[in-house]
N, C-alpha and C positions, 0 to 999 in steps of 0.2 A: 858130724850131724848130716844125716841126708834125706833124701826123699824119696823110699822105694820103689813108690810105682805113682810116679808124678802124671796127674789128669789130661798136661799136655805134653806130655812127650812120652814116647816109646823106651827109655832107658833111666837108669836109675840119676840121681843127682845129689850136687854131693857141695856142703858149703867151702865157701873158700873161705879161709881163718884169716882174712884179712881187706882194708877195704881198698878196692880198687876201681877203678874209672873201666866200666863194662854198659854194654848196650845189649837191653833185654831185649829175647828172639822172639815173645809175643808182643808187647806195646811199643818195642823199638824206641823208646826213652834212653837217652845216656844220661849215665846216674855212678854215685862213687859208693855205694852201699858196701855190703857184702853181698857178694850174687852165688845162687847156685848154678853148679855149672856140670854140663855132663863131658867125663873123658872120655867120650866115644868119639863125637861129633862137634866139638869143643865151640859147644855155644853154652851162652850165660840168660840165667833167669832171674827176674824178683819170684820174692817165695809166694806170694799172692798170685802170680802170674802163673807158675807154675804147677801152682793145686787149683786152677780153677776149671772151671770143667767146656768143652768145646761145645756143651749146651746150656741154655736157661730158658726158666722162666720168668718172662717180665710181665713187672706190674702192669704196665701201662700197654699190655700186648697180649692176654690173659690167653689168647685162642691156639695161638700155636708157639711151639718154642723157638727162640733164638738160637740161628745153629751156628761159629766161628766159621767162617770162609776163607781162604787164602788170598782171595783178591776180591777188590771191588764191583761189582757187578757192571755192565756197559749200560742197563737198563733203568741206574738210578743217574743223581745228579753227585756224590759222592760224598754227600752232606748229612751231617747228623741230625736226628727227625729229632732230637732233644733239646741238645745246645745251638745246631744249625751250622756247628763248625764244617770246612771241610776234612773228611778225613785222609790224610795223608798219605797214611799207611795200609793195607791192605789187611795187615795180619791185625790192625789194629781196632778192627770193626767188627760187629758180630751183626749176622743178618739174614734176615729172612725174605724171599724176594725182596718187596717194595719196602718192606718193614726194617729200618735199621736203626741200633741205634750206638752209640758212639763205646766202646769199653773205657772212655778215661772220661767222660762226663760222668760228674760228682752229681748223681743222681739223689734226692731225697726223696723217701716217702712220705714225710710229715715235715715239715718246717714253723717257727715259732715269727709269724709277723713283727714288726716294730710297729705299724700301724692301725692293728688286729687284735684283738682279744681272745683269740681262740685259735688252735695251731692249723691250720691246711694240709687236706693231702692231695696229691698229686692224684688227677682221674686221666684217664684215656678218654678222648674226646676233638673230634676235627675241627669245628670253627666254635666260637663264643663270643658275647661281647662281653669284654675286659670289664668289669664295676669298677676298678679304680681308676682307667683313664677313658672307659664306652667306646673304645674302637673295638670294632669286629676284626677278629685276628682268626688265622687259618693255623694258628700255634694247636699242635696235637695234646699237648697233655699243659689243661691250665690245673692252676690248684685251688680248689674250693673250700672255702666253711659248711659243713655240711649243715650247721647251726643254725650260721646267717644265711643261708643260700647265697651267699656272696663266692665269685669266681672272678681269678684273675690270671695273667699269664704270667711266666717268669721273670721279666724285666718290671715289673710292679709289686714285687713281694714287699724291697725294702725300701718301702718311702718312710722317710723321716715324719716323726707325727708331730713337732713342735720345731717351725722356723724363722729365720726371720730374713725380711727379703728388703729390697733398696727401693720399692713401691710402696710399702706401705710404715707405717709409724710403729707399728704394732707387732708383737709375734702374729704368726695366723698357726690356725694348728688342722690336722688333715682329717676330715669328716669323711665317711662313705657314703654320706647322702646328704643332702642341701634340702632348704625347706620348699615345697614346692612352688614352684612360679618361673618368671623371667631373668636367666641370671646372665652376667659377662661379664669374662673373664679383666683382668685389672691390669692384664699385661699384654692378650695381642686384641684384646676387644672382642672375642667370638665369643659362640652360645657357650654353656656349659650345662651340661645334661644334668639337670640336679640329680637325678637319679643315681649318678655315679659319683664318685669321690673327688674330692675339691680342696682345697685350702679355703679356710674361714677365717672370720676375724669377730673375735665373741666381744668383741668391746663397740664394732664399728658395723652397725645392721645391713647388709648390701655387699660388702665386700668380700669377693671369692676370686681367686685364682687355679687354674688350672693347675695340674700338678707337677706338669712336665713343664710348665711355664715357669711355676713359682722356682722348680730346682735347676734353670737352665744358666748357664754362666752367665755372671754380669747381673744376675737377676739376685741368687741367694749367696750368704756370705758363706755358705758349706758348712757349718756350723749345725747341729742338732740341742737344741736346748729344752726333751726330755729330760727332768729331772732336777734343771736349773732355774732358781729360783728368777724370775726377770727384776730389772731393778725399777722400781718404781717410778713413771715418768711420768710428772703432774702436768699436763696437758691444759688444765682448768685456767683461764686466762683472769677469772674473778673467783670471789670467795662467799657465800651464803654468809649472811650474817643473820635474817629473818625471812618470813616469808613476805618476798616482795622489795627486798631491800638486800643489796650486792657492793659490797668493796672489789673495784677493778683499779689490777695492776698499773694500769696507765694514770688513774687519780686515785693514789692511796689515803689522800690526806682526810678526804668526805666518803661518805656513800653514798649512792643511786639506788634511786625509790622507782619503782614499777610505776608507770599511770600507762592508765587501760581505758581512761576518759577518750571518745571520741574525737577528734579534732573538727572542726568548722575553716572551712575557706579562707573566712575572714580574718582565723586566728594569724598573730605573729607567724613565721617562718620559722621553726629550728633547723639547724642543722647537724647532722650527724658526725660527732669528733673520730667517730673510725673510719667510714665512706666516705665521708664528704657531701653524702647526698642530704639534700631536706627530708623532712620529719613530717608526713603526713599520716594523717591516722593513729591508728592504736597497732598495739602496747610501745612502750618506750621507756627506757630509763635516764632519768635528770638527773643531774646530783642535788642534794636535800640543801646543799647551801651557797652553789654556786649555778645561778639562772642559765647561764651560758655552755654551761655542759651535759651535752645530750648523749644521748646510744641511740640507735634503735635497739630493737630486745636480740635481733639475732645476731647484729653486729658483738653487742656486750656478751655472747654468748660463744665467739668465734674460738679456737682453739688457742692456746698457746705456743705450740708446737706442731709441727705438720711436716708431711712428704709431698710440697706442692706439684701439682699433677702436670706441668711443662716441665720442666728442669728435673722431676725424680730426686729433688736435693732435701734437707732435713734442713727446715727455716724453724726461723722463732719471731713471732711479733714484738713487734718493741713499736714505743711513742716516739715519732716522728719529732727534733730539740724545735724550740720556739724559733719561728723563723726560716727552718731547711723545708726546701724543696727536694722532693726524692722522685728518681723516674723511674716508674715502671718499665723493668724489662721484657714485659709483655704487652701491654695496650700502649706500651712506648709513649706515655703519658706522663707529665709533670705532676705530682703528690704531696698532702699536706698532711693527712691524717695517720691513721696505724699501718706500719707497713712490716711485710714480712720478710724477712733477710736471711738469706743463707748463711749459716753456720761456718761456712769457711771464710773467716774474714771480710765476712758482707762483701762479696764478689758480684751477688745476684738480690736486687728489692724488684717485692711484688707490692702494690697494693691491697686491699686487705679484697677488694671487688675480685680481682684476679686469683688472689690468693686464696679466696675463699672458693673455685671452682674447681670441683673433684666429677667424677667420672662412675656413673653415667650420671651427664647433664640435663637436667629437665628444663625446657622455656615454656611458658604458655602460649607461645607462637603456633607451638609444634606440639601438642601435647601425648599425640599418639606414640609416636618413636624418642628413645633416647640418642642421645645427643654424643659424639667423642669425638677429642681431639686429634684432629689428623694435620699434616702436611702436605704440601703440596708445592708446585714452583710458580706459581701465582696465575693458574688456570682456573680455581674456584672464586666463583662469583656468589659474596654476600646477599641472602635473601633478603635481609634485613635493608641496605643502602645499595644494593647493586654493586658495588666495587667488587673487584678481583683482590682476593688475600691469597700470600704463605700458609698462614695459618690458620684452621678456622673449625667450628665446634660443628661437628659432621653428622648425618644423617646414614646409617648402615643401609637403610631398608628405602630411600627414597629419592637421595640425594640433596635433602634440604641443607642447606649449611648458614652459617652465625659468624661471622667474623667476629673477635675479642671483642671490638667494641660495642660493638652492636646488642651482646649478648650478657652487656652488664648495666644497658642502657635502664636506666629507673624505668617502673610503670607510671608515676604522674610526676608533673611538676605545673609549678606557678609560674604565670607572664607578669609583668607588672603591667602591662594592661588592660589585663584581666584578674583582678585580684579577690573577685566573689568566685570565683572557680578553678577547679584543678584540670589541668590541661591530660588528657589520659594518651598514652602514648597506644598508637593506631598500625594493627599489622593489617597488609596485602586489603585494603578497603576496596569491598566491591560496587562500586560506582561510575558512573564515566562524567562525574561534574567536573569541572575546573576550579581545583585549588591553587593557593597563592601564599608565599611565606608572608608571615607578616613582619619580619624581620628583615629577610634581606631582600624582600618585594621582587621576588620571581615564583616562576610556576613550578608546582610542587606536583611531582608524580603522586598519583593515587595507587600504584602496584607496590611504592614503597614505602619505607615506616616512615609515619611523621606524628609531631603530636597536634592534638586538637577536642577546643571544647565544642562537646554536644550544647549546649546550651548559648554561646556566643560566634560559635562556628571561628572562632582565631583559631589557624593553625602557621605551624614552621616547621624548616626539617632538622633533624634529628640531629646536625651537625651541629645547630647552636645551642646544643643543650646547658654548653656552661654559660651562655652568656643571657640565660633567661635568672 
């Protein structure tokens, strides 16, 4: 078998009947094929190599043709304008001045997305910005939907559309565009351009990830669960039974009835069996037969299950035995109520106050910017009590920061000195009076939180919050 009048080479060629370990004289690959080989000049060819022609035309180059060169030009950088590889080989390139593009790059002209509905093809074209990840890239040939108008470059063709990541509870699955507004990301904290493609989370309103974030080691389990069914993870910490009336896991034995009745000053004090905190105002759930068991609504409403936002670990609430004291491993606090414990042999308890803090943070301290958890080596200083923290719920845009504690401190509470009133907890008061604890009888800064009633003028600072 041979090949009369082969495209690249002057003499005929002719198969060897047998496979042998030969290095082609156009791509310079070693390879163990059957090669054709000419007996003149005794070089060896793949058969592709040798009927292809020392010209083309390329798509992505439409104006003039691609000529084979024998060597690399001095005037480029020797790099392929497609894959970006360098190339190697001389004979291996095919090029036109500036214009080059690689002979062993698996060029397509249509490609079939995993995260696309519609195939892409490859245009000629100098800078863009990416839709899937909105970096401006000086990538020559991105591939677009002509459909969606949607354009993206090569390293973003194939994002996984359904994954699941060590951030969040939930699969999230890969949108090309986010609802409009202010979003950030769930893993390094920055903007994300809704306009461009994201990881979402259709069960959890607010939650997106970057896409290069969600797939980066340590983050995703490498896993693609297009197609697979998830298994059902009941998150729900109580059970509807009517409208207004809830059986929670913690007290199976009764239900809790909604009251949405306003409370009065005067009334008794409840307390909250999941926070720990009092019970002022409305709504709230009671148990229908036992007086001493209370929720608030949002407490009775917290999850079962969660990816708590300091540790990134998969907890579960559970009810605190009669008696155990649990300490937070975050506000490093002693604990009575529901607390949330790591799945690996309760290694790690949050209280339900910490536990319940996810990202982005809102305080009404701060109401303009959100809030995220950062670190530090105890150079930030709590706006809240002034102290220097490690740790502390952070400010992008301002620098305002929340120590843990600080930032789960109740809005009122009761003095027993004051028992016709609720003492309203007071940020940054702009005043230059002279306040005074009425607790531990010293002066009380006015630039930092303390509580205090408008009506009796008692105030104290925020550190004796448990022993009001």
């Amino acid at each position: 078998m041979t090949i009369e009048s082969p495209k690249s080479h002057e003499h005929r060629l002719s198969l060897v009947p047998k496979m042998i370990m030969f290095t082609c004289h156009i791509c310079e690959l070693l390879d163990d094929r059957f090669p054709y080989a000419c007996n003149i000049c005794d070089l060896s060819f793949h058969k592709d190599c040798a009927e292809s022609t020392p010209e083309l035309n390329y798509f992505c180059h439409p104006k003039h043709p691609l000529k084979r060169l024998t060597r690399v030009p001095s005037y480029t950088d020797g790099k392929c304008i497609t894959c970006f590889i360098t190339v190697l080989s001389a004979i291996s390139a095919w090029m036109l001045t500036v214009q080059r593009t690689h002979l062993l790059s698996k060029i397509l002209e249509r490609v079939q997305p995993k995260a696309h509905e519609h195939p892409l093809t490859l245009l000629p074209q100098r800078a863009f910005v990416c839709n899937a990840c909105g970096i401006l890239h000086d990538d020559p040939n991105p591939y677009v939907c002509l459909q969606c108008n949607f354009m993206v470059h090569r390293n973003c063709i194939d994002i996984p559309r359904i994954i699941k990541t060590s951030r969040h509870v939930y699969r999230i699955s890969y949108n090309h565009c986010l609802t409009a507004g202010d979003w950030k990301c769930g893993v390094c904290k920055k903007e994300i351009n809704w306009r461009c493609g994201a990881y979402s989370c259709s069960k959890c309103l607010g939650f997106a990830i970057h896409w290069r974030c969600a797939t980066s080691f340590g983050i995703w389990d490498g896993i693609e669960y297009e197609g697979i069914l998830e298994d059902i993870v009941d998150s729900k910490s109580y059970e509807v039974i009517e409208e207004g009336v809830i059986k929670h896991f913690s007290h199976e034995k009764h239900t809790l009835k909604l009251k949405e009745e306003e409370s009065d000053a005067n009334d008794e004090c409840a307390w909250c069996k999941a926070c720990t905190y009092p019970i002022f105002g409305s709504p709230f759930y009671n148990c229908m037969e036992c007086d001493d068991f209370t929720f608030h609504q949002k407490c009775a409403y917290l999850p079962k299950k969660i990816i708590d936002s300091f540790y990134k670990m998969p907890m579960t609430l559970r009810l605190s035995e009669i008696g155990e004291i649990t300490f937070c491993d975050v506000c490093e606090s002693n604990f009575e109520g529901l607390v949330y414990t790591s799945d690996d042999n309760r290694i790690i308890n949050l209280d339900v106050r910490c536990g319940s803090i996810s990202e982005p943070f809102v305080h009404v301290s701060h109401p303009l910017h959100s809030l995220y958890i950062s670190h530090s080596t105890g150079d930030k200083f709590c706006n809240g009590c002034g102290d220097k923290a490690t740790m502390v719920l952070g400010c992008e845009e301002c620098g305002f920061a929340l120590d843990i504690n600080c930032s789960i401190l109740p809005k009122m509470v009761k003095h027993k000195n004051d028992k016709d009133h609720f003492l309203s907890l007071c940020y940054d008061a702009k005043t230059t009076e002279q306040y005074w604890c009425q607790i531990c009888e010293e002066n009380l800064n006015p630039k930092k939180w303390f509580y205090s009633c408008d009506l009796c003028g008692i105030t104290f600072h925020i550190k004796w919050t448990s022993h009001v």
